[in-house]
C-alpha positions as CSV (number, residue, x, y, z in Angstrom):
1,X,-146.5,-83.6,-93.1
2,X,-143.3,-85.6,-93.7
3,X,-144.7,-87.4,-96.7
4,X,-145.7,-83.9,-98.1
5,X,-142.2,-82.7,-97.9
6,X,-140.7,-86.2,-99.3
7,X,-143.1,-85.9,-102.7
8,X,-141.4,-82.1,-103.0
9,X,-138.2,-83.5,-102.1
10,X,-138.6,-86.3,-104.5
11,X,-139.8,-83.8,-107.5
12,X,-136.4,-81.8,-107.1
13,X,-134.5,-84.4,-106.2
14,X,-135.1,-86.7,-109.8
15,X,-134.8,-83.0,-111.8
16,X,-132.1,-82.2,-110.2
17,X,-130.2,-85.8,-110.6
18,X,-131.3,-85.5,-114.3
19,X,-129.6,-82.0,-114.2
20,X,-126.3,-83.5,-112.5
21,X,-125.6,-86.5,-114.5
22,X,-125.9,-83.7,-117.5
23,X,-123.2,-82.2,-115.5
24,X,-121.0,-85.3,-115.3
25,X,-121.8,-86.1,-119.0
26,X,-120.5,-82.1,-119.8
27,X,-117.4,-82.6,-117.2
28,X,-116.4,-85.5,-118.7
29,X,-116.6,-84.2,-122.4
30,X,-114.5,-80.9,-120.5
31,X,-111.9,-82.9,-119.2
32,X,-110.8,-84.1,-122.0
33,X,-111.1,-81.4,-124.0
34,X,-109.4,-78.7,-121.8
35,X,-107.3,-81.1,-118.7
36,X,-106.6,-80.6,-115.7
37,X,-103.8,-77.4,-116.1
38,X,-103.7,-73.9,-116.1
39,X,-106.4,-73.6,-118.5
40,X,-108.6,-75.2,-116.3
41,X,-108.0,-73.8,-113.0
42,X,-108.1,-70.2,-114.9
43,X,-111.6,-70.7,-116.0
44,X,-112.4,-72.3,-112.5
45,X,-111.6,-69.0,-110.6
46,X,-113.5,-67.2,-113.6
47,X,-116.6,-69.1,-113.4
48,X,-116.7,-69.0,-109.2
49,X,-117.3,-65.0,-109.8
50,X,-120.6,-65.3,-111.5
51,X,-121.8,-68.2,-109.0
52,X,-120.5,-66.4,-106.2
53,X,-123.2,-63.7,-107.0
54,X,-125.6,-66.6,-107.7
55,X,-125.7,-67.8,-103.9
56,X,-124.5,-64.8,-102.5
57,X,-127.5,-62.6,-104.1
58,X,-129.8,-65.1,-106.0
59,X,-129.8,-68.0,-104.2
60,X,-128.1,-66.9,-101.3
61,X,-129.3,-63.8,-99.7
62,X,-132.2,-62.1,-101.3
63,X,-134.0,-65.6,-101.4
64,X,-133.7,-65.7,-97.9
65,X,-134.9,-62.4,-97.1
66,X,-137.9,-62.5,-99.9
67,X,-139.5,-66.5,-99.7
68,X,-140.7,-65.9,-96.1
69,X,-141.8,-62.0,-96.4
70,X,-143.3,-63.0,-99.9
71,X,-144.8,-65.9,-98.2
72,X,-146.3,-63.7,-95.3
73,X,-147.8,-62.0,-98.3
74,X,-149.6,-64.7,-100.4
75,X,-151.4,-66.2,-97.2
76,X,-152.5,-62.6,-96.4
77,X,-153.4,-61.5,-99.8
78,X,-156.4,-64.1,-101.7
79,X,-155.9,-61.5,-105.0
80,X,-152.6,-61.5,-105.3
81,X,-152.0,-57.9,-106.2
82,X,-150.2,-56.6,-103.0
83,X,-148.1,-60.4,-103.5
84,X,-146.9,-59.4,-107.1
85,X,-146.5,-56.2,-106.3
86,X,-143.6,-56.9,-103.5
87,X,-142.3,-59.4,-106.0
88,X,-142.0,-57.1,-109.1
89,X,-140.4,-54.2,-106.7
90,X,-138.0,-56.7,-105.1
91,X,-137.1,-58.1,-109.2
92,X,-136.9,-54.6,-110.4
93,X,-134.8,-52.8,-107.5
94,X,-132.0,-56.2,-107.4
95,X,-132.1,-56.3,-111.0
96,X,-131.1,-52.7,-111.6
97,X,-128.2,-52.9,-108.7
98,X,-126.9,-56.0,-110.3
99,X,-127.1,-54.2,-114.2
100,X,-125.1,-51.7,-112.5
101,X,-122.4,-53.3,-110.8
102,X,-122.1,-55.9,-114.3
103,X,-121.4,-52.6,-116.3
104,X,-118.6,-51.6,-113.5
105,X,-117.1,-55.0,-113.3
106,X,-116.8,-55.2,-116.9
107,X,-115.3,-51.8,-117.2
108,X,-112.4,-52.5,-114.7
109,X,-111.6,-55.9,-116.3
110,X,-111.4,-54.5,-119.2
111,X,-109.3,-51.8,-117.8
112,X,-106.9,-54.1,-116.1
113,X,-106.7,-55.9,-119.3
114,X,-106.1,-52.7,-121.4
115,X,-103.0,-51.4,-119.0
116,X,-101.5,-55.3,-119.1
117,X,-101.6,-54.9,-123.1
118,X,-99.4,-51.3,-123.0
119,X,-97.2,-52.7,-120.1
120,X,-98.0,-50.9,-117.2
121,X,-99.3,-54.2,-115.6
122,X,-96.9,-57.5,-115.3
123,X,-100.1,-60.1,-115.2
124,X,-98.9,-63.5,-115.5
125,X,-100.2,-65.9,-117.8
126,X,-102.8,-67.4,-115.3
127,X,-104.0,-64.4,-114.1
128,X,-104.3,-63.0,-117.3
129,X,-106.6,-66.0,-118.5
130,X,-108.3,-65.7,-115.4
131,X,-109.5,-62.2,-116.2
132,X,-110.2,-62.5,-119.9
133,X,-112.7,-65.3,-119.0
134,X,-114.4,-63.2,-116.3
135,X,-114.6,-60.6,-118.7
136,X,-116.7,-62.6,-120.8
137,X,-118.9,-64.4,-118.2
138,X,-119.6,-61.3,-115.7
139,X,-122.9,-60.5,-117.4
140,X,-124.0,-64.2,-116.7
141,X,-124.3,-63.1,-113.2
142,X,-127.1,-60.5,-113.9
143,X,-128.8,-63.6,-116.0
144,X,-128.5,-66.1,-113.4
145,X,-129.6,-64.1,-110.6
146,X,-132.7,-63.2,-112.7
147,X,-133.4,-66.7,-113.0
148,X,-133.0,-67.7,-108.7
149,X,-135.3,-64.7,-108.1
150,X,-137.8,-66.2,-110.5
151,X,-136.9,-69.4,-108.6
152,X,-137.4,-68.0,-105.0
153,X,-141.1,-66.4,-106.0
154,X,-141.9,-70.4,-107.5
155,X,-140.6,-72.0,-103.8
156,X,-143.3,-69.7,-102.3
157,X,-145.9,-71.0,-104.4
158,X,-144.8,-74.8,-103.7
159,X,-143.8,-75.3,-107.0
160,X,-140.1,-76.7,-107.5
161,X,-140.2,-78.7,-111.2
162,X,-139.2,-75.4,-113.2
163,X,-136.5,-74.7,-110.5
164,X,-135.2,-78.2,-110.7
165,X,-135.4,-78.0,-114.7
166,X,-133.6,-75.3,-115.0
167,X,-129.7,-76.1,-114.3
168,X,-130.6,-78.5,-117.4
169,X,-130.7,-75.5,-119.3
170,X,-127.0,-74.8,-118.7
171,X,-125.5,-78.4,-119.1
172,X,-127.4,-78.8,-122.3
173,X,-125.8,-75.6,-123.9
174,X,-122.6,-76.2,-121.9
175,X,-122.1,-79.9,-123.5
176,X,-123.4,-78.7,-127.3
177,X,-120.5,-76.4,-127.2
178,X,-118.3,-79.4,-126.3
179,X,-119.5,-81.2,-128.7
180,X,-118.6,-79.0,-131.2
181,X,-115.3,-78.4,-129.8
182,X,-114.6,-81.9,-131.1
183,X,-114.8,-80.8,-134.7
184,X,-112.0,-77.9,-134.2
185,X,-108.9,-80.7,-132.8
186,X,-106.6,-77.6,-133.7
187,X,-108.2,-74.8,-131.4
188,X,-105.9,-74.2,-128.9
189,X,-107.0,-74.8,-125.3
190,X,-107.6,-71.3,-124.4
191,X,-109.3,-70.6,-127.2
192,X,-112.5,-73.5,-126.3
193,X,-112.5,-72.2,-123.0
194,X,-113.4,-69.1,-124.6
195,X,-116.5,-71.0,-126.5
196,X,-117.3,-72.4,-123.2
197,X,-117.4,-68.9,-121.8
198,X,-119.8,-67.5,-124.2
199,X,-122.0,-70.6,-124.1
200,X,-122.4,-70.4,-120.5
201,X,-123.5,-66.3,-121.6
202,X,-126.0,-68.1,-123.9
203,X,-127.5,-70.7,-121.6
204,X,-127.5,-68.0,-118.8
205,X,-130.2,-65.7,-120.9
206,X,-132.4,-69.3,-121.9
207,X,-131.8,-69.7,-118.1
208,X,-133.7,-66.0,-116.7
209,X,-136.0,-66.2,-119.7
210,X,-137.7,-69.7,-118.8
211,X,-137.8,-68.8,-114.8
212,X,-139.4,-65.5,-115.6
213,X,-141.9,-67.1,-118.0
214,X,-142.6,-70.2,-115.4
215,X,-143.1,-67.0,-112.5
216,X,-145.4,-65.3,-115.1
217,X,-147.8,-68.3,-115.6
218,X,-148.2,-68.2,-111.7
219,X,-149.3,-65.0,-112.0
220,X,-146.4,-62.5,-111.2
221,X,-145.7,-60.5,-114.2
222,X,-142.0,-60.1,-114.9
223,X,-142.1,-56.6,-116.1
224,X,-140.2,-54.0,-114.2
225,X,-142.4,-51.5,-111.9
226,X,-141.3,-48.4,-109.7
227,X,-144.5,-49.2,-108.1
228,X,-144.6,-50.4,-103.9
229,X,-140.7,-49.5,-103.4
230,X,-140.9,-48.1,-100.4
231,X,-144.0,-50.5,-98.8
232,X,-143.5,-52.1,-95.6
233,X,-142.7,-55.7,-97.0
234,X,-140.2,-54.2,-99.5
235,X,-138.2,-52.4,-96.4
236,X,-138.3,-55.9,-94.5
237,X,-136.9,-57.4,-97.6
238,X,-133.9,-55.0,-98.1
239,X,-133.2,-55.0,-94.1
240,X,-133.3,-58.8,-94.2
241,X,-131.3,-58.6,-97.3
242,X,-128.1,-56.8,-96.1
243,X,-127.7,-58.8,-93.0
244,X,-128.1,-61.8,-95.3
245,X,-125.7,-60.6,-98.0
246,X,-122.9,-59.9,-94.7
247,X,-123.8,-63.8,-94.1
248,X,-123.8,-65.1,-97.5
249,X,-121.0,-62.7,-98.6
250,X,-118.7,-64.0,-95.4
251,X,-119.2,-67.7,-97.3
252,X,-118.7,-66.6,-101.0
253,X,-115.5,-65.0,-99.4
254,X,-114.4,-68.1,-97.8
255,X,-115.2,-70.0,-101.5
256,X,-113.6,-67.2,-103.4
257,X,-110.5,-67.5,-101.0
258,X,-110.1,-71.0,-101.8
259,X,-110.3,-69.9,-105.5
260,X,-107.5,-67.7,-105.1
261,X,-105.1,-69.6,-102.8
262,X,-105.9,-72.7,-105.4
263,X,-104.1,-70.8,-107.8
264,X,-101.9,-69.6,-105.2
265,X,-100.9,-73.7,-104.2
266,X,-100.2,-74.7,-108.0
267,X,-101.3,-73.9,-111.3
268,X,-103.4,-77.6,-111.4
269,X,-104.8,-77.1,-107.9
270,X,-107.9,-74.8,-108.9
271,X,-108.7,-76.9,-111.5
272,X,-108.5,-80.3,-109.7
273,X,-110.7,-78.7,-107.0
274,X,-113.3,-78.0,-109.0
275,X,-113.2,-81.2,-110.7
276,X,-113.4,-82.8,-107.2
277,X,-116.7,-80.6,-106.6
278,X,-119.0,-81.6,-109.4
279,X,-118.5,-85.1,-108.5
280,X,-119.4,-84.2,-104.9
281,X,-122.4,-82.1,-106.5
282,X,-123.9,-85.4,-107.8
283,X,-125.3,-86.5,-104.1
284,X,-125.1,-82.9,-102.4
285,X,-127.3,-81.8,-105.0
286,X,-129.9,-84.6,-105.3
287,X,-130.2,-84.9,-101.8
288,X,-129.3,-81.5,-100.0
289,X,-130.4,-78.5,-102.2
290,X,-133.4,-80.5,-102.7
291,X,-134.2,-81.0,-99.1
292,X,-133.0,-77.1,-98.3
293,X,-135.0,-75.9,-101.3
294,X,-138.3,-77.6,-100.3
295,X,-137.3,-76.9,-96.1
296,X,-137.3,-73.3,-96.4
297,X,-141.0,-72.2,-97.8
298,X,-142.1,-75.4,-95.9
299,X,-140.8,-73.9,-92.3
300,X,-141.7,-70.5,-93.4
301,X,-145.5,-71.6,-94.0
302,X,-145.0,-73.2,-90.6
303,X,-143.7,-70.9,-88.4
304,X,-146.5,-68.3,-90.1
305,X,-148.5,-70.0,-88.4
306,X,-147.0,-70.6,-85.1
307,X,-146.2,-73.9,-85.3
308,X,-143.2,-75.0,-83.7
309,X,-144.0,-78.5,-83.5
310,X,-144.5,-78.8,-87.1
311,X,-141.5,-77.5,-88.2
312,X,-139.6,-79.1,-85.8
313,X,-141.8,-82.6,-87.1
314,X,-140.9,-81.6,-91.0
315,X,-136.9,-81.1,-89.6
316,X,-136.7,-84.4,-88.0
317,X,-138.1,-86.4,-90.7
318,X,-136.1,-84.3,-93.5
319,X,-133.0,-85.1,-91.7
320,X,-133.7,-88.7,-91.0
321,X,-134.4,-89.4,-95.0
322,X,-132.0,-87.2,-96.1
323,X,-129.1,-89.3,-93.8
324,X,-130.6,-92.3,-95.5
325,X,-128.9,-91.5,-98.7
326,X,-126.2,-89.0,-98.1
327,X,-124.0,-91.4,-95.1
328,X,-123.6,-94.1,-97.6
329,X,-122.9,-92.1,-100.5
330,X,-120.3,-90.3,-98.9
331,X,-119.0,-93.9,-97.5
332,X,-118.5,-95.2,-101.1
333,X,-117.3,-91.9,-102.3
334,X,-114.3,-92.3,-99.8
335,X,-114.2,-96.0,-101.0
336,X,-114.7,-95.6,-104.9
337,X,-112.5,-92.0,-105.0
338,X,-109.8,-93.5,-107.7
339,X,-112.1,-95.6,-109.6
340,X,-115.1,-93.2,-110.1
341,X,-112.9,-90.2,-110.8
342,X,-110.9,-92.2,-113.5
343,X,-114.2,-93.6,-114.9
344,X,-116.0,-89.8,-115.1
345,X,-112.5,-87.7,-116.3
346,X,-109.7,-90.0,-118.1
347,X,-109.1,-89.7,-121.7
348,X,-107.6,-87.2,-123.1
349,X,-105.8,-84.2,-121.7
350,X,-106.6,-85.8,-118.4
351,X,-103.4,-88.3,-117.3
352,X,-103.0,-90.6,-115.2
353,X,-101.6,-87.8,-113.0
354,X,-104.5,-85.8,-112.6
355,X,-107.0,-88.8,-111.4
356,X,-104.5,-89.2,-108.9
357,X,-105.0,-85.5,-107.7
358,X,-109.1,-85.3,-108.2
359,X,-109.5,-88.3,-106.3
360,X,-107.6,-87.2,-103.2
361,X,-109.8,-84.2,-103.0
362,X,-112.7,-86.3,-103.7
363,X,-112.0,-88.7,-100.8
364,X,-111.7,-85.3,-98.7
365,X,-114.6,-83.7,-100.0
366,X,-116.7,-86.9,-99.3
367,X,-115.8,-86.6,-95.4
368,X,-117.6,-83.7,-95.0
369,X,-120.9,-84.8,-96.9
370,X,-123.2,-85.3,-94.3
371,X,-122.1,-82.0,-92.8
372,X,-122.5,-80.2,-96.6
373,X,-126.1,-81.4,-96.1
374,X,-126.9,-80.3,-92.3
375,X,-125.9,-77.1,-93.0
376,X,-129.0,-76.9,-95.8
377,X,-131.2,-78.6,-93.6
378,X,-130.4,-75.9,-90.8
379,X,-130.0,-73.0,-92.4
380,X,-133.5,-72.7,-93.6
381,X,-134.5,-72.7,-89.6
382,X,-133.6,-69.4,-89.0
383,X,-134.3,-67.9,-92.4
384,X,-137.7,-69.1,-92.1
385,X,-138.5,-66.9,-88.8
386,X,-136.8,-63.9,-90.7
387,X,-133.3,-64.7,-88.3
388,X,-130.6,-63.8,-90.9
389,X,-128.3,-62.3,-88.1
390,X,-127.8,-66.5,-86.6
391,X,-126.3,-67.8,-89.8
392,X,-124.3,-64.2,-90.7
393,X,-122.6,-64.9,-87.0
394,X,-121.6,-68.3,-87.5
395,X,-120.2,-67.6,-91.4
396,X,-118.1,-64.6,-90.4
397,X,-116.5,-66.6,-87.5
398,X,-115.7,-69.3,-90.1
399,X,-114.3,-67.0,-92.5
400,X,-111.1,-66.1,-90.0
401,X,-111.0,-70.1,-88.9
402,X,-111.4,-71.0,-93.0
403,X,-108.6,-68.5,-93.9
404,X,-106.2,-69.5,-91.1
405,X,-106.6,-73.4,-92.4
406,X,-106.0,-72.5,-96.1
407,X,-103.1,-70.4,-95.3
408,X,-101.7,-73.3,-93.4
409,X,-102.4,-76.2,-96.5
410,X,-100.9,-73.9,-99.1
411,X,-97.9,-73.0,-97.0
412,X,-97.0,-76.0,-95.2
413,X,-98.2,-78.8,-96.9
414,X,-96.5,-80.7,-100.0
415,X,-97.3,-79.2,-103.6
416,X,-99.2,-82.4,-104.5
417,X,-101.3,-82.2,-101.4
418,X,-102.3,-78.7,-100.8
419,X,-105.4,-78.4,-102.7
420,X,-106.3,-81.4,-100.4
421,X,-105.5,-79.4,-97.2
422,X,-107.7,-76.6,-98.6
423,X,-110.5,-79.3,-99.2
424,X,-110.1,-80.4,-95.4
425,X,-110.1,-76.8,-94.2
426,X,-113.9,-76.7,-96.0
427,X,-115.1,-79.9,-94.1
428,X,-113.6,-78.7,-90.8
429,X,-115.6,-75.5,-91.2
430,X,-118.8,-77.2,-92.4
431,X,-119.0,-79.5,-89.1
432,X,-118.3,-76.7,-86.8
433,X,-121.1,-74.4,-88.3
434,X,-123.5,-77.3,-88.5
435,X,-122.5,-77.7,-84.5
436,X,-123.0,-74.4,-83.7
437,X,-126.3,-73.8,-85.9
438,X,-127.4,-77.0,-84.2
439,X,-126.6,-75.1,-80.5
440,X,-127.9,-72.1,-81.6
441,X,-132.1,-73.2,-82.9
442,X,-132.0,-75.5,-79.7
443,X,-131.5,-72.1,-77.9
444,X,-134.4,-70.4,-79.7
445,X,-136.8,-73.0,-80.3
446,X,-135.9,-75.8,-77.4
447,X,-134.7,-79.3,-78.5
448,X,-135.3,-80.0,-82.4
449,X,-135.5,-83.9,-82.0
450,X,-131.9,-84.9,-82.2
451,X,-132.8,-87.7,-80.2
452,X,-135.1,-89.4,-81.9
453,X,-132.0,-89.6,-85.0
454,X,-129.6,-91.6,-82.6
455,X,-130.8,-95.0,-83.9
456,X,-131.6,-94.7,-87.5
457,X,-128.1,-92.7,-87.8
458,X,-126.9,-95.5,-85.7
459,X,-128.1,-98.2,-88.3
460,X,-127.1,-96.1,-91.6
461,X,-123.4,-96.1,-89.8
462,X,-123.5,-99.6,-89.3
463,X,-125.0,-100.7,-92.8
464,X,-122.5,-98.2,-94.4
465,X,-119.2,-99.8,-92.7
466,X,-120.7,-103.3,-94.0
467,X,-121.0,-101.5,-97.6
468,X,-117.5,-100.0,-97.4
469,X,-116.0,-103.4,-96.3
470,X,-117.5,-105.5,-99.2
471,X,-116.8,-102.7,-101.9
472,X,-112.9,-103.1,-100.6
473,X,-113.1,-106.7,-101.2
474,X,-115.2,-105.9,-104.4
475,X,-111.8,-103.9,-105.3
476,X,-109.6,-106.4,-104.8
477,X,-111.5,-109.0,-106.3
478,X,-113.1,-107.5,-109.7
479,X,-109.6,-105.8,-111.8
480,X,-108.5,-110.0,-112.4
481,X,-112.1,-110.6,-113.5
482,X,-113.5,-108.1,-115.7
483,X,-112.0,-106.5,-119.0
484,X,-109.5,-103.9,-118.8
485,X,-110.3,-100.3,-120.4
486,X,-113.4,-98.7,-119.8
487,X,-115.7,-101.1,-120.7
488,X,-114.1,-103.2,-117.4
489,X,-114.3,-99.6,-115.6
490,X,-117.9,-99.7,-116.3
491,X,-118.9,-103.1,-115.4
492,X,-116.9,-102.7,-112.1
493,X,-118.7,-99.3,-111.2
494,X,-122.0,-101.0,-111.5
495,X,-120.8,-104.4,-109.8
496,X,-120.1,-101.7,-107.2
497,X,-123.3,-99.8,-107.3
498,X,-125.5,-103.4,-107.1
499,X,-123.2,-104.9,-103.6
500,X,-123.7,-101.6,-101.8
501,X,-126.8,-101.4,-102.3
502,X,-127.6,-105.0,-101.4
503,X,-125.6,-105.0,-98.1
504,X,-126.6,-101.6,-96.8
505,X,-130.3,-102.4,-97.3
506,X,-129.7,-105.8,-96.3
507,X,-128.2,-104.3,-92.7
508,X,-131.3,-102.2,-92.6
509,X,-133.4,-105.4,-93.7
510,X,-131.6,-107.9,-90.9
511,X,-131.0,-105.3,-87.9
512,X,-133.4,-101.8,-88.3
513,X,-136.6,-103.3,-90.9
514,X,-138.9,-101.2,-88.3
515,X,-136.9,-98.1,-89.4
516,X,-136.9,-99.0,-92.6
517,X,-140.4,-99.3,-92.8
518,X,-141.2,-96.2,-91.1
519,X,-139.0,-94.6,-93.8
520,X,-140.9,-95.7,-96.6
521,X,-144.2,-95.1,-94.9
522,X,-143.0,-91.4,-93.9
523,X,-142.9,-91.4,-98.1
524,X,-146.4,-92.5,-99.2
525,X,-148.0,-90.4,-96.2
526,X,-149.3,-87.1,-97.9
């Protein structure tokens, strides 16, 4: 069973790491090109509004509330026919909502813009960047939400390459549009965000177009059909839906607050936030989403068929070989904050001033890791036994502690530190809802197997404070040894990538080879 999950996991998890070093590659090209300023922090907020409809409706709640009724479905239903016809009424109902509310977004944007032009609105110059760029990239959130539906009716299946692939999409387009922002040295910086804008519009259609195709070979036609809306499974879906668009809509708001009061904290902070969080999407991505995009048709198919014991098997050893990776990546995150983050974003329009600012956040993000990567473990629990009211609880309750936190940064914390303090407020939020989901499944399903975590957690903590204490030395050692520039930043990052490695696996080699062995034999199990 656990092997079964790991060879998922593994399949998303290498697509998905070829996906995010794209991303770095593409951030790294960005940085340079655009900074760390206003620009920046303008097209962050801009580009959250699209993604926020991504997991909030995407991958977020409709996902949630289809996978498992769709699943239901497919193991009741040897043609197929009743299966696609749910999934083309589901496509073709969320579809025609999210058409709709594009073509009313757009219209007020351009609206707003219109009465800022004849001087009946006194937008400032971040804000009016902000809403030119969302102008441009609002219709990617119809295309991207295409493309997670096409995703979610793939998960059911048990087929997670295309879903992996497709990010790749995106970060391909995204970095030949940087690419041949380098041949225009005059364009002012406003003007490539623009280009950026209408690539990501680009790469969003390739995006929908290859997830629909990949759902189509499987059998589920992509066409739209008034057919089965008002079936049983279809109600389920929509009633599941709402409660888990109140869930995921209390988190986008939390994200979209941050956005805001970014802006609100300095006109760099946005911008250095979400700088911070594609290097933290390198490890939450490989190792969470994967494990959370493979967990939830795997508990579903479970729980479909009664079995507690097996889901609660498949959470266990998820959790223990996610842990694996994700407590010493986020102990040489902390460590390597400064260096990585100058390696990845300096050159440029990105100073010596801004690494100092990304890496602060970085080293705060990287706290809350483990945490990041709970909450994707746990959240499938519920969703998989159709319980979208659990999660929608604890997310509105973080909402007013999340607020009350980034008030606090942005208003009593130094300018250079409050996008840090709204970083923190994220991680304290992240622990307490991975505590209470925690409190909450032992309550409905009895004990998930915390216990038999204690000493493999126990090891990982141990081998990762060896790790952290050689790459310190490592630190202090390697700037008098190797060549300055980045071809020194380079050598030093992989010096740094070869000791961890060694002495965390040499822990686990010396003190916990039993655990490590049952690790690796978890893997080749099928």
């Amino acid at each position: 069973m656990g092997g079964g999950i790991l060879k998922n996991t593994a399949v998303v998890a290498v697509l998905t790491a070829c996906s995010r070093v794209l991303g770095l590659v593409r951030e790294m090209f960005q940085s340079r090109l655009i900074g760390a300023g206003v620009e920046q922090s303008a097209f962050a907020v801009a580009f959250a509004i699209p993604n926020m409809a991504r997991r909030m409706f995407g991958e977020g709640a409709l996902t949630a509330a289809f996978v498992p009724v769709f699943k239901d479905a497919l193991a009741a239903d040897a043609a197929l026919k009743q299966a696609q016809r749910l999934a083309r009424a589901v496509m073709t109902m969320s579809l025609l909502m999210l058409a709709a509310g594009v073509l009313l977004a757009w219209t007020g944007i351009s609206g707003a813009l219109w009465l800022n032009d004849a001087h009946a609105l006194g937008l400032s110059e971040k804000w009016l960047l902000t809403l030119r760029n969302v102008r441009v990239l609002i219709p990617y959130m119809l295309f991207i939400c295409g493309a997670a539906f096409g995703m979610g009716v793939l998960n059911a299946f048990g087929r997670f390459a295309a879903a992996a692939l497709m990010p790749s999409i995106l970060n391909l387009v995204w970095i030949a549009a940087l690419a041949a922002l380098c041949f225009c040295p005059g364009l002012a910086v406003h003007a490539r965000v623009t280009v950026v804008c209408a690539a990501i519009l680009v790469a969003g259609f390739l995006q929908m177009a290859f997830m629909l195709n990949a759902m189509r070979k499987k059998g589920v036609s992509p066409l739209p059909s008034f057919q089965g809306w008002r079936d049983e499974k279809t109600r389920l879906v929509w009633r599941n839906m709402a409660i888990g668009c109140l869930g995921a809509g209390a988190v986008q708001v939390n994200y979209m607050l941050d956005q805001v009061l970014a802006l609100k904290a300095s006109d760099w902070a946005a911008g250095a936030i979400g700088y911070a969080d594609r290097l933290m999407e390198l490890p939450l991505g490989i190792v969470g989403t994967a494990f959370g995009t493979v967990l939830l048709p795997t508990f579903a198919g479970r729980f479909a068929k009664d079995d507690v014991d097996g889901a609660r098997d498949a959470f266990v050893s998820s959790a223990r070989n996610m842990l694996l990776v994700v407590i010493p990546a986020a102990a040489a995150l902390v460590a390597l904050a400064p260096e990585l983050t100058r390696l990845v974003y300096h050159g440029g329009r990105f100073d010596d001033v801004a690494v100092t600012r990304v890496s602060r956040a970085v080293a705060c993000y990287s706290l809350g890791l483990c945490f990041f990567c709970l909450q994707k473990t746990l959240t499938p629990w519920f969703q998989a036994q159709k319980d979208l009211k659990t999660p929608l609880k604890v997310s509105v309750r973080m909402v007013f502690l999340n607020a009350a936190l980034n008030v606090a940064a942005v208003f009593g914390l130094p300018v250079e530190w409050r996008h840090v303090g709204l970083a923190a407020s994220t991680v304290v939020c992240a622990g307490i809802s991975c505590a209470w989901l925690a409190v909450e499944a032992r309550r409905r399903n009895g004990a998930l197997g915390w216990t038999k975590l204690f000493r493999p957690v126990g090891l990982m903590v141990a081998a990762s404070a060896a790790m952290t204490a050689a790459l310190v030395g490592l630190k202090a050692v390697l700037p008098g040894v190797l060549p300055a520039g980045t071809p020194g930043q380079v050598l030093a990052m992989a010096a740094f990538v070869v000791a961890g490695a060694v002495v965390y696996f040499g822990v686990f080699a010396v003190c916990g080879r039993d655990v490590l062995r049952g690790l690796v034999r978890d893997f080749r199990r099928r």
